[in-house]
FILO-681994 format. One line per 3 residues: number of its first residue (from 1); for each residue x, y, z of N, C-alpha, C, CB. Coordinates in Angstrom, 2 decimals, padded with zeros to 5 digits. Last residue first. Glycine has a CB too. Layout:
REM residues N
NUM> X/Y/Z/X/Y/Z/X/Y/Z/X/Y/Z | ... $
This chain:
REM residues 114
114> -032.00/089.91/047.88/-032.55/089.77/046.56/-034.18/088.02/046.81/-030.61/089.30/045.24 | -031.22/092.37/050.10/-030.99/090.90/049.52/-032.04/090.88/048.68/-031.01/089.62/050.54 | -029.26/094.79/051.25/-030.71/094.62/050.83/-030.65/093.06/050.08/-031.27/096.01/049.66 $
111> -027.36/096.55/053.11/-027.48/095.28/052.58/-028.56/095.14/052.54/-026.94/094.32/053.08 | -025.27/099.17/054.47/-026.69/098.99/054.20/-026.97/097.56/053.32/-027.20/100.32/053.37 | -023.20/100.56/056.39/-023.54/099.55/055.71/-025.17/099.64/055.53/-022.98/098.31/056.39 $
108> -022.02/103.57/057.28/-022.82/102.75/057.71/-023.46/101.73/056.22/-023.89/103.69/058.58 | -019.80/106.54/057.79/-020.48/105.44/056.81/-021.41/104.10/057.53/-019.15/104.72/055.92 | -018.67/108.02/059.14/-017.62/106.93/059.15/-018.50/106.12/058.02/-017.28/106.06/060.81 $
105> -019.00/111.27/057.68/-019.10/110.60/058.14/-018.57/109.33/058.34/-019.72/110.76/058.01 | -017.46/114.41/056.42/-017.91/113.12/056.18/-018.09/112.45/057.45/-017.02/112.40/055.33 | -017.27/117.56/055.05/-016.87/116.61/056.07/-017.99/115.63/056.02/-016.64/117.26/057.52 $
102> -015.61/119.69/052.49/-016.83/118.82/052.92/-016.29/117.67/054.00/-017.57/118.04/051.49 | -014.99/123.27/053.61/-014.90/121.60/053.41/-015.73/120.70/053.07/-014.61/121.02/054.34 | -016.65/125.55/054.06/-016.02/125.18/052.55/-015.35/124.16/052.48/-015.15/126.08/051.96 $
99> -016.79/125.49/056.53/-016.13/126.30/056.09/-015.42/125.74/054.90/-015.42/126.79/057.05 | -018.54/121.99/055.87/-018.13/123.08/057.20/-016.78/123.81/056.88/-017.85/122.18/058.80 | -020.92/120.87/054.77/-019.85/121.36/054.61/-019.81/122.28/055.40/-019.58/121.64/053.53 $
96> -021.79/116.84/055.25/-021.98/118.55/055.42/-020.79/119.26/054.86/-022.11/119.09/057.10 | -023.01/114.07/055.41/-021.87/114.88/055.33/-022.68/116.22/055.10/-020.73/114.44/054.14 | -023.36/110.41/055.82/-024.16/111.58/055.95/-022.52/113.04/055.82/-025.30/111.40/057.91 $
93> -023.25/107.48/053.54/-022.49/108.38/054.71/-023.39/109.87/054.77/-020.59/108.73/054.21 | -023.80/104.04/053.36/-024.10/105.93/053.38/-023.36/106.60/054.36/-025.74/106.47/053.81 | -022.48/101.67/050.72/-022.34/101.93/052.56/-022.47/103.81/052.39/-020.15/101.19/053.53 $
90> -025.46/099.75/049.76/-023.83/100.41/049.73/-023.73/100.86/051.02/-023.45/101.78/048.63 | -027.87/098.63/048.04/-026.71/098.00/048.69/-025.80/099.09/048.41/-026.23/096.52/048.13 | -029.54/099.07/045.57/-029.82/100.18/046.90/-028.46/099.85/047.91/-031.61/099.77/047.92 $
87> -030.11/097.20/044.19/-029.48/097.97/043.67/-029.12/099.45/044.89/-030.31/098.16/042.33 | -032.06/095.97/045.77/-030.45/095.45/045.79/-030.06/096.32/044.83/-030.03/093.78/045.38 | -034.32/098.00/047.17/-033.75/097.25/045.88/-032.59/096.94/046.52/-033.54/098.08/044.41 $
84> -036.93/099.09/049.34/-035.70/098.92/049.53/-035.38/097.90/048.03/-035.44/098.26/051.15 | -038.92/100.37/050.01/-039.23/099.56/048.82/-037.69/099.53/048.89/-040.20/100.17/047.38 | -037.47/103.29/051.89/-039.09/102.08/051.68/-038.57/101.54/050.60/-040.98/102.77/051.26 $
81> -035.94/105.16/054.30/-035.45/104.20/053.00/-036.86/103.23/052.95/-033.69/103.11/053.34 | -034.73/107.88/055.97/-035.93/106.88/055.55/-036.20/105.85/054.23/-036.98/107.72/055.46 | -032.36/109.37/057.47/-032.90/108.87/055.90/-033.84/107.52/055.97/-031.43/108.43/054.82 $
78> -032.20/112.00/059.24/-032.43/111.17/059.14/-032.90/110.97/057.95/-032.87/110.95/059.91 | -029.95/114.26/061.09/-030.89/113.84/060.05/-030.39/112.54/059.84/-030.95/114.72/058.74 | -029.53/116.31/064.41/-029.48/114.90/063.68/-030.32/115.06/062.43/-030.10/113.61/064.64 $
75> -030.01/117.83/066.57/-028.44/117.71/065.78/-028.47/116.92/065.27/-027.21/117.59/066.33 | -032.01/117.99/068.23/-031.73/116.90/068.28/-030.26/116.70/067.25/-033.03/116.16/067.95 | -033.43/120.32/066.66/-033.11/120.05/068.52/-032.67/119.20/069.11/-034.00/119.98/069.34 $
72> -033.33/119.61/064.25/-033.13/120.78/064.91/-032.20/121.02/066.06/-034.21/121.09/065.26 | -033.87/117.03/062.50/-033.94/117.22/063.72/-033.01/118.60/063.89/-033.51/115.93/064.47 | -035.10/116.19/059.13/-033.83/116.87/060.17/-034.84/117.13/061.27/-032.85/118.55/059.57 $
69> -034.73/113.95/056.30/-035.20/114.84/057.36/-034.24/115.21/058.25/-036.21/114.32/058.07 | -035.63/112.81/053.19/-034.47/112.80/054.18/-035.36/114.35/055.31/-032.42/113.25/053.09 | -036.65/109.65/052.20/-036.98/110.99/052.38/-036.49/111.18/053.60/-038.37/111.36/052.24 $
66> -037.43/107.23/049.28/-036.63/107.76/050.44/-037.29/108.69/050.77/-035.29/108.15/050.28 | -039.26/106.95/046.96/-038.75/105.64/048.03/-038.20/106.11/049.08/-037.65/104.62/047.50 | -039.43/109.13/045.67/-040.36/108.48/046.00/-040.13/107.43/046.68/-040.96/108.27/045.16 $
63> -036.08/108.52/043.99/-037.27/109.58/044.33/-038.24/108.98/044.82/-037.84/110.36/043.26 | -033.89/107.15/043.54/-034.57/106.82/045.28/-035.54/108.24/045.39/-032.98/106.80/046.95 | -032.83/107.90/041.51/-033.05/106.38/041.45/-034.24/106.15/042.92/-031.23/105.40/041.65 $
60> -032.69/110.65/041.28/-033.78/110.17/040.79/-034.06/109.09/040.94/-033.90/110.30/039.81 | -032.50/111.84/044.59/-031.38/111.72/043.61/-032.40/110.87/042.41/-029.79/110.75/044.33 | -033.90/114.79/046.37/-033.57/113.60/045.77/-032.55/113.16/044.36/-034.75/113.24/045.58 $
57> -033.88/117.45/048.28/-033.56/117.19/046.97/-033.33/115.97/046.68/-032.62/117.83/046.57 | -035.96/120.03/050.26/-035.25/118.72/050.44/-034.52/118.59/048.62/-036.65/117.22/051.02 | -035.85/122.34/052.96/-036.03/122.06/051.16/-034.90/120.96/050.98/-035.62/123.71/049.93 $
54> -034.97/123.40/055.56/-035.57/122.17/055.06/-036.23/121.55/053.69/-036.36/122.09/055.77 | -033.27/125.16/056.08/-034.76/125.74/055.70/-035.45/124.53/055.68/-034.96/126.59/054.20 | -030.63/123.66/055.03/-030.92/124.72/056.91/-032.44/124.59/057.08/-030.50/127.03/056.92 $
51> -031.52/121.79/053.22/-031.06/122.60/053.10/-031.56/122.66/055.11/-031.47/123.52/051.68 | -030.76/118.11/052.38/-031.70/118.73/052.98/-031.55/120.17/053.40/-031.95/118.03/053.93 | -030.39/115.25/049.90/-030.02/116.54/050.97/-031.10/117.33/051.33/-029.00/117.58/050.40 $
48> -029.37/111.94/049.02/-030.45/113.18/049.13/-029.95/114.25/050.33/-032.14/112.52/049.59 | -027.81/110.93/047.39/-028.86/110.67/047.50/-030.14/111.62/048.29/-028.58/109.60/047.91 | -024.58/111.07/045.52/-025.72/111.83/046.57/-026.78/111.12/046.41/-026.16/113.39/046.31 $
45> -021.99/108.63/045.46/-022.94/109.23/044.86/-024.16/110.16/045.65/-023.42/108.19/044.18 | -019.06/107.30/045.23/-019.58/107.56/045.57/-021.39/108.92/044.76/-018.50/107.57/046.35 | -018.28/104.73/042.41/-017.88/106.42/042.58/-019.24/106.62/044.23/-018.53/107.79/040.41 $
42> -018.01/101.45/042.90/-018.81/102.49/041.85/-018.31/103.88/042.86/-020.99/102.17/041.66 | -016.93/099.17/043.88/-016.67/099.70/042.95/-017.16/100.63/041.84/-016.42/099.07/042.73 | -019.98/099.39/045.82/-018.72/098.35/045.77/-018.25/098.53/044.28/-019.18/096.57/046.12 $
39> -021.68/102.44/047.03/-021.55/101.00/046.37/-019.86/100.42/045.84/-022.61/101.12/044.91 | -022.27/105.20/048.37/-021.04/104.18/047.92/-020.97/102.59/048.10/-019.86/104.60/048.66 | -024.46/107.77/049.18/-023.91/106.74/049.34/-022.90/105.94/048.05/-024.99/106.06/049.78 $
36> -025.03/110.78/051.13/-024.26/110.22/050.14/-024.13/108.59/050.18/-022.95/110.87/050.25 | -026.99/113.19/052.73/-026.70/111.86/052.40/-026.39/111.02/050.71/-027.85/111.31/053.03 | -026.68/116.58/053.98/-026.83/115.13/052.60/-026.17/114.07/052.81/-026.25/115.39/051.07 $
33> -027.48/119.87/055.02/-026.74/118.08/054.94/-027.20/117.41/054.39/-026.61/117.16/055.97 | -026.57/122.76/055.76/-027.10/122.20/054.99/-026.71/120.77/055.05/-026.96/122.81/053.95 | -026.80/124.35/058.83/-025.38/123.85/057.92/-026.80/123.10/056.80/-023.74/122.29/059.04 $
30> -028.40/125.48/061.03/-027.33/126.62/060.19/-027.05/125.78/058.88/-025.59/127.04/061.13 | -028.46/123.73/063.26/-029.78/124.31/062.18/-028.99/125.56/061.57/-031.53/124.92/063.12 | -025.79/123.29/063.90/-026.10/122.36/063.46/-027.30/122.71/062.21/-026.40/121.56/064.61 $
27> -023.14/124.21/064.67/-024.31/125.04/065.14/-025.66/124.29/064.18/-023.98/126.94/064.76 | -021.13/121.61/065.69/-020.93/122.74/064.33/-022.42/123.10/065.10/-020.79/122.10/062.10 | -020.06/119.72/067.16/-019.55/120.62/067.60/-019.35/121.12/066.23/-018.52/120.42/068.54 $
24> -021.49/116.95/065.96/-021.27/117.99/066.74/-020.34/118.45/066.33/-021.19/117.85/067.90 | -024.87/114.98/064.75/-023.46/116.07/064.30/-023.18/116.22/065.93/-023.89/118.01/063.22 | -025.83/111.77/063.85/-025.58/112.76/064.50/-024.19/113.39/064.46/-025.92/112.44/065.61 $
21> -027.84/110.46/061.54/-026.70/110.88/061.50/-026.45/111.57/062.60/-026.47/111.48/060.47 | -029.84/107.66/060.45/-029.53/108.31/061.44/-028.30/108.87/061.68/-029.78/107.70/062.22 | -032.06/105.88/058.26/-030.99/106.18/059.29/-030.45/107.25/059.76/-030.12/105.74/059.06 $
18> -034.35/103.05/058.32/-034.01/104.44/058.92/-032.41/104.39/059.37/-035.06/104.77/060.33 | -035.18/100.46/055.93/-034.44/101.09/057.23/-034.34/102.69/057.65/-033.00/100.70/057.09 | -037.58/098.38/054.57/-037.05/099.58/054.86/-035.92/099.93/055.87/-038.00/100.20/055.15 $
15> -037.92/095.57/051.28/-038.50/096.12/053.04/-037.41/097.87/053.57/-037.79/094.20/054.69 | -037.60/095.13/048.91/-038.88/095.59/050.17/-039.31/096.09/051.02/-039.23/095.27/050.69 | -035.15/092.64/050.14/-035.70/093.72/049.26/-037.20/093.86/049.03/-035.12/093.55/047.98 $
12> -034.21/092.58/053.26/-034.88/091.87/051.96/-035.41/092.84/050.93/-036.15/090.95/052.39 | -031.48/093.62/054.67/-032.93/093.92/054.81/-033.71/093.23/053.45/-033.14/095.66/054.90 | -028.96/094.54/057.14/-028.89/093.52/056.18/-030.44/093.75/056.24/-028.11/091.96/056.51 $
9> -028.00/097.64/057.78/-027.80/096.43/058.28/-028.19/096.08/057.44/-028.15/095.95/059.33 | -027.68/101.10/059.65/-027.61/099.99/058.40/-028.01/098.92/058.84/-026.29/099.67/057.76 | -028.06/102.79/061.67/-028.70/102.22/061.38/-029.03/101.53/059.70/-029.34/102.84/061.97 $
6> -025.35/106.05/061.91/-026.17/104.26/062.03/-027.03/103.86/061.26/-027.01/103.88/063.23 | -022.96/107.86/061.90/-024.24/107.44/061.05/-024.45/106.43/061.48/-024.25/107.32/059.63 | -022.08/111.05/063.23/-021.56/109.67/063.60/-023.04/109.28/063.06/-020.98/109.26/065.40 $
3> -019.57/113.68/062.34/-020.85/113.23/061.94/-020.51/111.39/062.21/-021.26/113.84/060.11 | -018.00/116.97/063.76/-018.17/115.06/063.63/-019.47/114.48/063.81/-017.31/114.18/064.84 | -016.04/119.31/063.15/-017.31/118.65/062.87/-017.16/117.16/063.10/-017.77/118.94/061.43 $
């Protein structure tokens, strides 16, 4: 499996980013996936997942602010981030589990300013 994530970067608080995970070499509309993120000395944490079926699940801090999606035909999900907080600053990683592993992504920065 290899999951490659973009579209971080630096964003005022407020404002939004999209981002963007692409998989390969797993059968992609089969696997369930979630986005995890990891702030600067805090435990990594879920933020939202998205089943094969597309039944989604939020994490409560980013209910109603986020919303995670999938591409099919395109081997990709995506996290939609609005009303962006500095409490929102960390670096996401998109991940899956492939034969009872969990596999990870390289992560992608996210910076929201105050």
């Amino acid at each position: 499996v290899q999951l490659q994530a973009s579209g971080g970067g630096l964003v005022q608080a407020g404002g939004y980013l999209r981002l963007s995970c692409t998989a390969s070499r797993i059968m992609f509309r089969a696997y369930d996936m979630a986005w995890y993120r990891q702030a600067p000395g805090q435990e990594r944490e879920l933020v939202a997942s998205i089943t094969s079926e597309g039944g989604t699940t939020y994490a409560k801090p980013v209910k109603g602010r986020f919303i995670i999606s999938r591409d099919n035909f395109g081997d990709a999900v995506y996290l939609q981030m609005n009303s962006l907080k500095p409490e929102d600053t960390a670096v996401y990683y998109c991940t899956t589990v492939d034969r009872g592993v969990r596999r990870w992504g390289q992560g992608t920065l996210v910076t929201v300013s105050s």
